[in-house]
N, C-alpha and C positions, 0 to 999 in steps of 0.2 A: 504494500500500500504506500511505502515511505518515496520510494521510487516513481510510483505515479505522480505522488504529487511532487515530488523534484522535476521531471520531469514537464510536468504541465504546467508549471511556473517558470521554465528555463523557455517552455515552447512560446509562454506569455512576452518574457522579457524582450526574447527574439522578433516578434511580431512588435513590439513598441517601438523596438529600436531601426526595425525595418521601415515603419510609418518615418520615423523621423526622417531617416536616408530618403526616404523617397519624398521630401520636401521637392514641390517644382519651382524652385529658384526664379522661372521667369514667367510665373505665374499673376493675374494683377487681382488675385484672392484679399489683398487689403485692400484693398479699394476701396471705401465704403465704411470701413471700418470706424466704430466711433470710441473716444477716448473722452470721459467725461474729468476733466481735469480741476484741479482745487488751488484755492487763494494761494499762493505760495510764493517765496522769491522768483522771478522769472517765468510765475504762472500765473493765469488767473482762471478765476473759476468760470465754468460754462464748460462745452463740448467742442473737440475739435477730431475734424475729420481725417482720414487718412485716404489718399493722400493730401497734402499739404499744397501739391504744386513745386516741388523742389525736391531736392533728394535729400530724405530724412535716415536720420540715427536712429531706431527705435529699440528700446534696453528695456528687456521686462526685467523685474527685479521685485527683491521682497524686503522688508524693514526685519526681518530676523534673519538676516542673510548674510553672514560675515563676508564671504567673496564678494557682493553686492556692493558692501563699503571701498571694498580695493575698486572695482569695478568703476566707481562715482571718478575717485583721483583719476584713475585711466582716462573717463568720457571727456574730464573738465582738461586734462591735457591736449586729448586730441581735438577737441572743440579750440584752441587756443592756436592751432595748426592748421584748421582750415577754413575756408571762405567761411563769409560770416551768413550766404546765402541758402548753406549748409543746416537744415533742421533738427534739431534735437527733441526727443521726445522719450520722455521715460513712464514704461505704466506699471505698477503695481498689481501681481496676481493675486493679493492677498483681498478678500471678500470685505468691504466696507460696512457697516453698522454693524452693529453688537458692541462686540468687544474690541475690534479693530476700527477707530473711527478717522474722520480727513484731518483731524488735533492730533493724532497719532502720527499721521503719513507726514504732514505739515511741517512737525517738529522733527522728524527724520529728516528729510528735505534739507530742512535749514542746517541742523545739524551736521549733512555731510555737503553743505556747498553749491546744493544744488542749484541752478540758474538758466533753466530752460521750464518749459509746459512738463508736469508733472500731475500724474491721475491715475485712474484705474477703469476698466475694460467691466463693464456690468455685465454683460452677458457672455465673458471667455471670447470673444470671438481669433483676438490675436493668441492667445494661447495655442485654441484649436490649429490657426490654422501653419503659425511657424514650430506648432509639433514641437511646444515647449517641455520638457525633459528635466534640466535644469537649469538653475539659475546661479547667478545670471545668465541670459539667451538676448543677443545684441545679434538685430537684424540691418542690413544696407535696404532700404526702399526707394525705387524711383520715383519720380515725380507723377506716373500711372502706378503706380501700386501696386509693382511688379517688385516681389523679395530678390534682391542679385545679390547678396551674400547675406550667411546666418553662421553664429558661432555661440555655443553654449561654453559656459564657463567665462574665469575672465581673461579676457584678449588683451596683445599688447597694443598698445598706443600703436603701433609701426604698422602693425595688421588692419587697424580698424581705418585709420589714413589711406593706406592704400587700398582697401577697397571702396571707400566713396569717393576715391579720387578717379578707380576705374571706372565708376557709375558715371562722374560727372566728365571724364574726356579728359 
């Protein structure tokens, strides 16, 4: 019986991690996508679409997420490195009211620096569809909302430059 269920838990991981691989990179699945974003330094509250019209940074990321913190210094370096036409968006997959609320994300935020649109995804929809895994998951989006690179974990500065620099020419 032990074997079954090793077994059918290995066949599970394999099929998860097979969805992620088979992300279509130049899919324009975010399209459409809404980001309902909160008061924050370099945010404000209300909803903002995806795409933007430019080619966006988009960082899912969680406030209990210690790689998420190295990940912040990374974005705020490589945002310092390129055009300023260059969109940053970071959303939060952690479920808003109860116990986790926007006082919560807010003071996170501020706390690591943050200074771009900052929110969370109500209905999963970027989760779902960049086949989030773990976090942090830092997507390249074009300006049609088409994903041209995706990288879970945290990236270096050098990696994330160069691929919005391929996006943008």
């Amino acid at each position: 019986m032990r074997r079954r269920a090793f077994l059918a838990s290995g066949a599970g991981a394999l099929a998860a991690a097979a969805g992620c691989a088979g992300l279509d990179t130049g899919s324009k699945a975010l399209s459409g996508a809404t980001v309902r974003t909160i008061d924050a330094p370099g945010s404000k509250q209300g909803s903002l679409s995806l795409p933007t019209g430019s080619v966006v940074v988009l960082d899912v990321f969680a406030t209990n997420c210690a790689p998420c913190e190295t990940e912040m210094k990374r974005l705020t370096a490589a945002r310092s490195r390129l055009d300023s036409s260059i969109s940053f968006v970071s959303v939060t997959n952690q479920v808003v009211g109860g116990s986790f609320t926007t006082s919560d994300l807010r003071r996170w935020w501020t706390t690591h620096d943050g200074a771009w649109p900052v929110g969370f995804d109500a209905h999963g929809t970027i989760d779902r569809v960049l086949g989030v895994s773990a976090l942090p998951t830092l997507a390249v989006v074009g300006p049609g909302g088409d994903v041209a690179w995706r990288h879970e974990g945290v990236a270096s500065v050098d990696a994330l430059v160069s691929a919005v620099r391929s996006e943008t020419g």
